[in-house]
N, C-alpha and C positions, 0 to 999 in steps of 0.2 A: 410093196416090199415087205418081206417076210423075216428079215435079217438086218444085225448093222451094216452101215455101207462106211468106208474108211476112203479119201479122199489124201493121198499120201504131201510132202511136202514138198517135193516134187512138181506133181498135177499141180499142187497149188500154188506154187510162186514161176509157174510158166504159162500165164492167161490169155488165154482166148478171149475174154468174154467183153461184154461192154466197157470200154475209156474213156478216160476224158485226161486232155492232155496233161503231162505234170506229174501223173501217177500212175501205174500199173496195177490193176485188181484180178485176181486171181479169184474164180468161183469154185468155191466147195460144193455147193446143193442149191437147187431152186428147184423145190416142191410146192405144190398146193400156195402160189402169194407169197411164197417166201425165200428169200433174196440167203444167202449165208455165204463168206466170205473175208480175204484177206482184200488189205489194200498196200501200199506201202511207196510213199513220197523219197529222193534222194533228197539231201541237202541243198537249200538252195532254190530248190522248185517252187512254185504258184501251180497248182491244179488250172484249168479251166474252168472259167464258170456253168454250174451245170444242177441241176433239181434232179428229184428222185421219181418224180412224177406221183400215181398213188400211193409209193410207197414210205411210211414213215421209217426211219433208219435210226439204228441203234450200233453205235460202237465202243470197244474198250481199246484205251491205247496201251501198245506193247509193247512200244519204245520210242523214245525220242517225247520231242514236242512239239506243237502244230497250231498256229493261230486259224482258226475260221471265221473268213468275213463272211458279214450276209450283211442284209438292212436297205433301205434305199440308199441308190447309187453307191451299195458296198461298206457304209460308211459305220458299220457296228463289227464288232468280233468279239470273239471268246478263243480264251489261250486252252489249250490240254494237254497234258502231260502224261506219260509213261504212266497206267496206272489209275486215269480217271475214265471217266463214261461220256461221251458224249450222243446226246438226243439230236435231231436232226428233222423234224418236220415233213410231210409229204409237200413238194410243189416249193417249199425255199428255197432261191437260188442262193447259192453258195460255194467258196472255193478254201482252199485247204493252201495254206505258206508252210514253208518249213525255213528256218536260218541257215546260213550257208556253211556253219559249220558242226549241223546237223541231220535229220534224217530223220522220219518216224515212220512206224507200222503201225496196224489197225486191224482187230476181227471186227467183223461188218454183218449186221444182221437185220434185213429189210422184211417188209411185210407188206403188201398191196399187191394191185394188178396192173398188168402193160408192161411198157418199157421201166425197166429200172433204170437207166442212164438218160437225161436228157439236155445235151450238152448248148449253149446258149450265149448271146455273145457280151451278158452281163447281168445283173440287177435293175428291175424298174427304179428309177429316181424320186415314184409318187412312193410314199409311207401307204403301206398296210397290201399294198396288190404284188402282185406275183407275173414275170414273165415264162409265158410256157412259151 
């Protein structure tokens, strides 16, 4: 590509691309390993649980706030808010809560190879391993 490519707000809050239940993500670009993109949780919702496979994932939240469990059998989280960064590891399973009288969005910016969505039907229970 010789030129900017502009991905209007439209394209991007009407997604085709890979899910995982609980949220809708809207792809902007996936170039060369690299994932870029919206997400965005209703009030109320639990994502599925789901890893990113090789890819490590980098988000800014744009509104709302959003607890994400991960750990064995689920049992660790971290809160975000409108405004913070959250990192996200290749191969962690994890899922994203929103409160129900809330709602939050996300730009999403992944890096690796393969599937970027790998949806799964939880957290191993053993500390330190990963279910793909």
């Amino acid at each position: 590509m010789t030129k900017p490519e502009v991905v209007t707000h439209e394209q991007l809050t009407n997604p085709a691309g890979e899910q995982s239940a609980g949220m809708a993500r809207g792809q902007a670009f996936a170039h060369d390993g690299v994932w870029c993109g919206y997400a965005d949780i209703p009030g109320g919702a639990s994502t599925g649980w789901h890893h990113h496979g090789d890819y490590a994932t980098y988000s800014y939240i744009t509104d709302g706030e959003m607890t994400v469990e991960f750990g064995p059998g689920g049992q660790e989280m971290v809160v975000a808010r409108a405004g913070d960064s959250v990192y996200i590891p290749a191969h962690l399973v994890h899922r994203e809560t929103v409160v129900d009288s809330g709602g939050a969005g996300f730009l999403v910016r992944t890096g690796g190879t393969g599937a970027t969505v790998h949806n799964v039907d939880g957290p191993d229970t053993t500390p330190g391993t990963a279910q793909r």
